[in-house]
N, C-alpha and C positions, 0 to 999 in steps of 0.2 A: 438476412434472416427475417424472416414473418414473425409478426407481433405474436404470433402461435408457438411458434419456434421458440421465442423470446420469454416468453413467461412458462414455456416448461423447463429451460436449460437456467433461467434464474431462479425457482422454486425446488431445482435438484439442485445446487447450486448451497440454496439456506438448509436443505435437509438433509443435502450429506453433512455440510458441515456442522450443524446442530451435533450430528448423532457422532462425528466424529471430539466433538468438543466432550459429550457426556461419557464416552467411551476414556480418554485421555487428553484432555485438551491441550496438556502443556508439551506433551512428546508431538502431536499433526503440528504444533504451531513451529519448535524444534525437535525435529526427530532425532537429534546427540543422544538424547537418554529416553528411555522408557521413567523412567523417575525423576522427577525435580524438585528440590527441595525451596524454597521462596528466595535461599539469600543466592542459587545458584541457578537460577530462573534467571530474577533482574540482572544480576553479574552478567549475565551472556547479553540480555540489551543492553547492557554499559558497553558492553564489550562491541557490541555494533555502534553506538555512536560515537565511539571514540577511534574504530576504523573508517565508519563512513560517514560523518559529520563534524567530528572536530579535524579532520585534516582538508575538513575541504568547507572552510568558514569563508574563505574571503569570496565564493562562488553562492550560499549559502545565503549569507547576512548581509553581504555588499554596503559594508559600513554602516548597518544597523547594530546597538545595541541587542542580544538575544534575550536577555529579561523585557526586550518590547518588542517581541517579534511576536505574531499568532501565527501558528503551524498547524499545517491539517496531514494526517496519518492515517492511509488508505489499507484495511485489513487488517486491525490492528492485533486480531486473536483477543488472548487472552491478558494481553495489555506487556508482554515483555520488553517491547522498546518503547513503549509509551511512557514509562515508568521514569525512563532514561530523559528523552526528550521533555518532560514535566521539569525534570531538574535544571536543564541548561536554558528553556526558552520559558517567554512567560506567560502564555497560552498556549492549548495544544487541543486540535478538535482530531478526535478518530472516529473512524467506524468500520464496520465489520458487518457484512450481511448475515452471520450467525446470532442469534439475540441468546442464545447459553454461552455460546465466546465475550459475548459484549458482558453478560451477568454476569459472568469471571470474573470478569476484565474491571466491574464497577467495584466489585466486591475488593477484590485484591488494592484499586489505588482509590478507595474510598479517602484516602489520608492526605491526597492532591486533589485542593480545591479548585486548579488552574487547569485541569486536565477535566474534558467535555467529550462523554462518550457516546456513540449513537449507534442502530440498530438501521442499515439504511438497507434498500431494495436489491442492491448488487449491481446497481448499470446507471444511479445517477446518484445526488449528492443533495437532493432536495430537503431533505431531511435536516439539512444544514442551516437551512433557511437563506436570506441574502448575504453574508458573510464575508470578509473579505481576508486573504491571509500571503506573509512575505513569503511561506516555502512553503512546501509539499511533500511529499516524502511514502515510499512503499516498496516494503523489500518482500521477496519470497512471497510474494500473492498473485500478481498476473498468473507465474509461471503454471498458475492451479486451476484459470480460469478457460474453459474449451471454447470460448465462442471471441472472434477478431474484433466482433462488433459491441460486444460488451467492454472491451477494452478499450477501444475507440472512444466508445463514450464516455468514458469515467475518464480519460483524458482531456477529452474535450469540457468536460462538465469540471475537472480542476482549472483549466484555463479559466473558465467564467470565474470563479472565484478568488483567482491568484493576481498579484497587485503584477501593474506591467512591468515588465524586466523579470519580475520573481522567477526563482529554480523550480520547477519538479524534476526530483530523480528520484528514479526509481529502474525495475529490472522487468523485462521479460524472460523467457525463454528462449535462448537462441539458438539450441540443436537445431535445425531445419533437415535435420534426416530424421528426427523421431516421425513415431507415427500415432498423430492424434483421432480421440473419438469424441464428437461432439456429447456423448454421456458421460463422458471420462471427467468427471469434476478435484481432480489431482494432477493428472498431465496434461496442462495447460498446450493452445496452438503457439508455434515460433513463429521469429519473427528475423527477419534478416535484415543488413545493415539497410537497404535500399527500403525494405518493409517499414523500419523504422523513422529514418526520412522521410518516406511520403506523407507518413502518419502525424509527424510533427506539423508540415506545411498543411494538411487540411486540418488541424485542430488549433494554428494559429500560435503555431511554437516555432522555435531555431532548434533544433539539434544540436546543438556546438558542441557536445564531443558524445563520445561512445566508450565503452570497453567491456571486454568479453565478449565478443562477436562469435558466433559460433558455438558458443557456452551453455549450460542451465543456469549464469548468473548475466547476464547483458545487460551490463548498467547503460542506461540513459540519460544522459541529461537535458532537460527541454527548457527552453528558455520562454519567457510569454513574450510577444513581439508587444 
C-alpha cells in the first residue's frame, strides 16, 4: 500500500468510525441491542473476560500476579471490555482510532484511575510512548479493518511493546470467501491459517495455537519470541 493509500484508508478509517460512534456507539461496538443500558453494557465485557481471559490465565499471566500486570487493548470502542480488564489487572493502556469512541470511553471509566486511554492514528502505537506491557489483547476490531498492512503493523508495533514471551491474542476475520473493498471500513480483509503464520514469523511472534479458522471469529494467539 502507498503512503497515499495509507492515510486515505486511515482517515476513513477515524471518520467513519467517529460518525459511527455519535450515531450509536455502544450498538457498532456490540451490535446485540440497538439499546444498552450501563449495567448491561459492562456485564457483556465481564461477560468476555471471563470467556476469554479468565479461562485462559495460565497462557496469559505465566505466573504473574494480574494486579502487576500492564495490559494494553487494541480498539477499545467505547470502553466495554476495558471496564472488565481495569477490574482484574493492574494497569490497562487502550486505544481506539475514533477520538468520540475514546471520549465515551473516558467519560464512562472516569472512576478507574488504572485504566489509560488514548486517541492513536490506526496503524501504529506511538501514541503510547515507550511502554512496556505482559499481554495484549483485541477482540472484534481487525475483523473492521480493510487494509492487511494496517494490520500487520499494529502487530508488529505490539511486538515492540510487549515483554518477551508475553501473549497477544486477538481475532481476525477468517472467511476467506467474503469479498472485501479496501473502502469498506466494517468488513475487514481475511486471513487464513497459513496467512496468519507468515504474519506472526515476520512480526517476530510464535503462533502456537489458532481457533476459528475459517470463521468471522479466528482467534490467534502470538507469542513474542
Amino acid at each position: 500500500m502507498s503512503e497515499t493509500d495509507l492515510r486515505k484508508t486511515l482517515e476513513r478509517m477515524r471518520q467513519d468510525w467517529d460518525e459511527r460512534a455519535r450515531q450509536n456507539a455502544r450498538h457498532f461496538v456490540n451490535t446485540e441491542k440497538q439499546v444498552w443500558t450501563d449495567e448491561e453494557f459492562f456485564r457483556s465485557g465481564e461477560q468476555t473476560v471471563k470467556e476469554e481471559i479468565l479461562t485462559d490465565m495460565i497462557n496469559i499471566c505465566q505466573g504473574k500476579d494480574p494486579k502487576q500486570m500492564r495490559v494494553l487493548e487494541i480498539g477499545c470502542g467505547a470502553g466495554r471490555i476495558t471496564r472488565a480488564l481495569g477490574n482484574l489487572f493492574g494497569t490497562v493502556y487502550a486505544v481506539d482510532v475514533s477520538g468520540e469512541m475514546i471520549r465515551q470511553a473516558r467519560q464512562a471509566l472516569a472512576d478507574m484511575p488504572n485504566v489509560q486511554l488514548f486517541q492513536n492514528n490506526g496503524v501504529d502505537l506511538e501514541v503510547l510512548g515507550p511502554i512496556e506491557v505482559d499481554f495484549a489483547f483485541s477482540m472484534i476490531v481487525f475483523q473492521h479493518i480493510p487494509s492487511r498492512d494496517v494490520i500487520e503493523n499494529y502487530v508488529r508495533e505490539t511486538g515492540k511493546r510487549l515483554r518477551r514471551g508475553g501473549l497477544f491474542k486477538f481475532q481476525v476475520q477468517g472467511d476467506t470467501s467474503i469479498q472485501t473493498s479496501p473502502d469498506d471500513t466494517w468488513l475487514g480483509v481475511p486471513f487464513s491459517e497459513q496467512d496468519a503464520i507468515e504474519m506472526a514469523e515476520r512480526c517476530g511472534f510464535e503462533n502456537r495455537y489458532r481457533h476459528g479458522a475459517g470463521s468471522q471469529y479466528f482467534w490467534l494467539w502470538y507469542f513474542k519470541r
